[in-house]
N, C-alpha and C positions, 0 to 999 in steps of 0.2 A: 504494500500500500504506500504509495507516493506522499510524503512528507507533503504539508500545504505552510508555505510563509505568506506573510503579508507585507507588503509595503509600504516604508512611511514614505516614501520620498518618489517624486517621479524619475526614471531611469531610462536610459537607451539602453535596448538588445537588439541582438540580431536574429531574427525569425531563424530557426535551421531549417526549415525547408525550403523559403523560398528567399533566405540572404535577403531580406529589406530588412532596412531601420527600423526599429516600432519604438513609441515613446508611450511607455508602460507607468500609468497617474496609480498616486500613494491611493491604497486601500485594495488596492487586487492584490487577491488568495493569487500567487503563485504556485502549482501543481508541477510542472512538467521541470524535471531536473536538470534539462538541457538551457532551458532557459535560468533555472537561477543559479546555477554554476556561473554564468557571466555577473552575475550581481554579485561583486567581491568588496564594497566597501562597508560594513558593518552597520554603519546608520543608515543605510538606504532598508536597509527590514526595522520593523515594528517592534518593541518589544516581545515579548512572548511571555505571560503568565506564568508565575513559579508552577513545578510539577510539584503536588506533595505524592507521598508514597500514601497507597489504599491505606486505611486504617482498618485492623477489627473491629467489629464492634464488641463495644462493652459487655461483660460478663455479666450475668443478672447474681447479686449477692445470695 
């Protein structure tokens, strides 16, 4: 299952399939890995919500 980022910042890539430009505006879910393999400076993605680990749930006394 294909990682989804978001972006804060608008970006140029280059389409792989058909090499044009595209100028990709902050808030697009990023999917396809080809594509954000080119997005290499840090603050062009969004933060990302801390992961906490699942919890148990509580033991009934």
């Amino acid at each position: 299952m294909p990682t989804t980022r978001t972006l804060a910042t608008a970006v140029f890539v280059t389409d792989p399939i058909t090499h044009e430009t595209l100028l990709v505006q902050p808030g697009t879910q990023i999917t396809d890995p080809a594509i954000a393999e080119q997005i290499t400076h840090p603050d062009a993605w969004a933060s990302e919500p801390p992961r906490h680990p699942r919890r148990a749930k509580a033991e009934a006394p």
